[in-house]
Structure formats: structure tokens, C-alpha cells
Backbone bond lengths (Angstrom), bond angles and torsions (degrees), N, CA, C in turn:
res aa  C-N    CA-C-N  psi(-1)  N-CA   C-N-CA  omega(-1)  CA-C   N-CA-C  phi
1 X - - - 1.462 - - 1.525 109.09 -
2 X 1.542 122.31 131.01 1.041 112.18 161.37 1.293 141.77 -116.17
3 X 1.467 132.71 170.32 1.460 145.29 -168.31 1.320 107.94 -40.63
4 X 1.343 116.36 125.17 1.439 108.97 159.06 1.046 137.96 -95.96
5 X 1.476 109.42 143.74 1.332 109.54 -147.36 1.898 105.08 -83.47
6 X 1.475 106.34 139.70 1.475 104.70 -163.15 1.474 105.75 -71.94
7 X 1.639 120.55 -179.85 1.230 124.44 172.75 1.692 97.71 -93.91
8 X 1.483 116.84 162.07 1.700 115.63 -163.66 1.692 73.86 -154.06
9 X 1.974 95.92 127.46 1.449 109.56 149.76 1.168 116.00 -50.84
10 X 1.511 139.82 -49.10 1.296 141.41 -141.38 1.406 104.63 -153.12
11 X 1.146 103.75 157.86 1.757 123.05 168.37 1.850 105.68 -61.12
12 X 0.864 100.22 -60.97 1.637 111.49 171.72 1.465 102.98 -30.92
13 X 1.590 115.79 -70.41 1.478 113.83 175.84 1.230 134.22 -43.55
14 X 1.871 92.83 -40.83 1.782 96.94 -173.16 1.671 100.70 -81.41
15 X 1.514 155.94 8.16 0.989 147.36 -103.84 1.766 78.01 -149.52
16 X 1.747 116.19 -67.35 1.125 156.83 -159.21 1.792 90.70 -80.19
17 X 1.230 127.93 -36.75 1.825 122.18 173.71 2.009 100.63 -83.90
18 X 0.929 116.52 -46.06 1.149 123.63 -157.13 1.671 86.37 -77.39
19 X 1.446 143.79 -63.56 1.348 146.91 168.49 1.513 99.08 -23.01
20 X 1.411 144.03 -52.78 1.064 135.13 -166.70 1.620 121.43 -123.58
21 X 1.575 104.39 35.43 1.805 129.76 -178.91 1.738 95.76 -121.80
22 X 1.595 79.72 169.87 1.649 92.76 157.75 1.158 95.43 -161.28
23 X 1.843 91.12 126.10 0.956 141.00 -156.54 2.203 108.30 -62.80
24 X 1.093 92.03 -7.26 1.529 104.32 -179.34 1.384 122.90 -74.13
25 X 1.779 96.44 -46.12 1.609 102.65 -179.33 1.762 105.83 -80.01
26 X 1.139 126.91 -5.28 1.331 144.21 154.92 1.666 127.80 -63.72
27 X 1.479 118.52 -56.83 1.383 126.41 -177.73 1.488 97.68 -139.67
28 X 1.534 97.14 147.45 1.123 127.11 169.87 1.656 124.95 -73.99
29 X 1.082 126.52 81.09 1.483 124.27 -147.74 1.847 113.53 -100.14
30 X 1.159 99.25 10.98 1.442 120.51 153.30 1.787 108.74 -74.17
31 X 1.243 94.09 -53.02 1.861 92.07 -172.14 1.229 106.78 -83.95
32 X 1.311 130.30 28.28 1.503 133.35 -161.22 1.918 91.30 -111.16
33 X 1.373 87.33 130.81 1.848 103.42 175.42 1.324 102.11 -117.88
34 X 1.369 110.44 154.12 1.418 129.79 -177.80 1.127 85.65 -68.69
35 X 1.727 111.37 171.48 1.476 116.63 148.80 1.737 96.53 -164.47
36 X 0.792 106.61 155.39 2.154 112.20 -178.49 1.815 99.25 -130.07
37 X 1.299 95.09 120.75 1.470 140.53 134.76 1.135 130.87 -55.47
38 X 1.394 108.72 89.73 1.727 101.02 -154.52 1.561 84.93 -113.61
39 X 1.379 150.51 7.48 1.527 146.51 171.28 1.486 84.98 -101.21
40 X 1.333 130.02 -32.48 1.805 116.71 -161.50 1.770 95.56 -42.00
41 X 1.155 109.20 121.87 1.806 108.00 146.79 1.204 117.88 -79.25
42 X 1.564 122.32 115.77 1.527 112.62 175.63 2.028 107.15 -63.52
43 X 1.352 73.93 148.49 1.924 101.03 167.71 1.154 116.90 -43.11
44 X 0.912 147.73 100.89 1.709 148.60 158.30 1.122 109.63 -58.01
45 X 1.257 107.65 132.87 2.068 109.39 161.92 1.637 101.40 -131.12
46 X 1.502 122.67 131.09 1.266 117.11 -178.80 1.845 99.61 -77.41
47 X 1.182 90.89 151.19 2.193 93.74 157.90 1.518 107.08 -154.75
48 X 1.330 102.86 150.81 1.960 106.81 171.88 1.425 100.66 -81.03
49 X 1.395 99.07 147.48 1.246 112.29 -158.92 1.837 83.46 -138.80
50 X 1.803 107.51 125.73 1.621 102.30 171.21 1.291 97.98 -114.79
51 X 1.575 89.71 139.67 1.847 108.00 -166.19 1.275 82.35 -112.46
52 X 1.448 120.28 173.59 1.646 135.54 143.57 1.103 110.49 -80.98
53 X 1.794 130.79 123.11 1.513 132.57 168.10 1.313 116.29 0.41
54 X 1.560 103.04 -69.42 1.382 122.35 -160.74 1.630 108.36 -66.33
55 X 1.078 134.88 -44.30 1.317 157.27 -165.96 1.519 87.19 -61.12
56 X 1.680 122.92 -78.52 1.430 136.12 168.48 1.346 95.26 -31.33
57 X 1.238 128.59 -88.74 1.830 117.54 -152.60 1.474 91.81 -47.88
58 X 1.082 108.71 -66.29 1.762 104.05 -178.09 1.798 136.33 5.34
59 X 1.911 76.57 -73.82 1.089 99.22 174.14 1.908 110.91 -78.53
60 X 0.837 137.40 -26.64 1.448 127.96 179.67 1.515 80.11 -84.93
61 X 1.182 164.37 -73.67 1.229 127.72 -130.50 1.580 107.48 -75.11
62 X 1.698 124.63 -26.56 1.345 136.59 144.99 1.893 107.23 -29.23
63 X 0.798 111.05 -62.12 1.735 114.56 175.37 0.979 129.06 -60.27
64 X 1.422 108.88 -22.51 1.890 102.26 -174.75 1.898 83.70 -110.93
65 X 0.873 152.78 -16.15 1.261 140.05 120.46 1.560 135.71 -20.49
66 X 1.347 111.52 -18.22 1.401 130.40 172.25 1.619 100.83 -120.26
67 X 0.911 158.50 -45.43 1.594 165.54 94.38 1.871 85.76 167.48
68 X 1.404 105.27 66.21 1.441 120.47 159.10 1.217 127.58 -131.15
69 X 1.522 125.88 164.40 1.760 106.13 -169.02 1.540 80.01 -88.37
70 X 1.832 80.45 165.86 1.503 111.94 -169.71 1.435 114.11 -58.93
71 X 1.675 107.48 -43.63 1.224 139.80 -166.80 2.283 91.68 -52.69
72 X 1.283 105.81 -63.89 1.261 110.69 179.51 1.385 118.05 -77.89
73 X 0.811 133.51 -11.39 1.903 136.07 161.23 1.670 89.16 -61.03
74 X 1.421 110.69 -79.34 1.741 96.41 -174.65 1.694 114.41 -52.76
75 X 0.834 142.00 -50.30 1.214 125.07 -176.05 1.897 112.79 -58.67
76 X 0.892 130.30 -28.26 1.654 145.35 147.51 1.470 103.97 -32.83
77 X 1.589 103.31 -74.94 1.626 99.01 177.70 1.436 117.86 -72.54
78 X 0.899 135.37 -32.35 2.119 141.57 160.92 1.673 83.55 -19.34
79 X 1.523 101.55 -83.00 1.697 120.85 -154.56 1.613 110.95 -59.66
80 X 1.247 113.76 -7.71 1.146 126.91 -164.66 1.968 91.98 -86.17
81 X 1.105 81.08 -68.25 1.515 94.47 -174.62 1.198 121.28 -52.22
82 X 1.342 100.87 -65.21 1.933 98.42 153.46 0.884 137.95 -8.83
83 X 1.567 126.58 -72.33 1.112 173.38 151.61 1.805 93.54 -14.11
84 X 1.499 112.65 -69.14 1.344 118.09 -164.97 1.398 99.77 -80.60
85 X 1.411 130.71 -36.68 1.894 132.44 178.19 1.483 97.30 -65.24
86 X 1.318 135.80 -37.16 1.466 128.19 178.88 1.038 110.64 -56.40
87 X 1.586 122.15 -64.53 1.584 136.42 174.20 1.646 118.93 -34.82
88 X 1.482 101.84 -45.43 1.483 110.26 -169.05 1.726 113.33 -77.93
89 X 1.372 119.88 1.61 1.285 134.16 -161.81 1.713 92.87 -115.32
């Protein structure tokens, strides 16, 4: 039999129980089905990011060559790369 899972005022709460649970004695993850969220917007988190000048112009002059902001050309290549270091593992 397993744990039931508590009621949580807030995301914050459930965020802060689940950080220090496992999630096993909770759900049954055998009976667990995929499912896709294709409206979900993923979560954004901003961060500073230090480039070299050159690297930056670089890349924006790469972008307005694609007529996209700079900001999203790198995140394109991030996922790109990712994408292929995940695979290769």
C-alpha cells in the first residue's frame, strides 16, 4: 500500500515535500503512462550568461543572417547540442 499523497496550499509547498520524498513510496511508477502536453509552455528561468564580445557579435551577426533574435538562435544551438551529447551517452 502506498503513501498518500498530502494536500499542499501551494506549489512552493508541494516543490519543498517532494525535494525531500521519494516519490516511489508515493506512486506506483509501473502503472505510470506517458502522456505529452503539447500547449504546456515550459518554465523559463532568466541567468547571466558571460560571452566573449566577439563570440556575442558573432553570434548576432549569425542571427540577423537567419532574421531571428540572437537571444533564440543560441537557445536553438544550446538544444541542439544537447540533443546530440544526450544521444552520444
Amino acid at each position: 500500500m502506498k503513501k498518500r499523497v498530502p494536500e499542499f496550499k501551494s506549489e512552493d509547498e508541494e516543490r519543498k515535500f517532494w525535494a525531500t520524498r521519494d516519490s516511489t513510496e508515493y506512486v506506483d511508477w509501473k502503472k505510470a503512462k506517458r502522456v505529452v502536453l503539447p500547449e504546456l509552455k515550459p518554465s523559463l528561468k532568466t541567468i547571466s550568461l558571460r560571452l566573449p564580445e566577439s563570440m556575442l557579435e558573432e553570434l548576432k551577426l549569425l542571427a540577423h543572417k537567419k532574421d531571428v533574435p540572437y537571444q533564440s538562435l543560441l537557445k536553438i544551438f544550446l538544444s541542439e547540442k544537447i540533443r546530440e551529447e544526450l544521444k552520444a551517452q
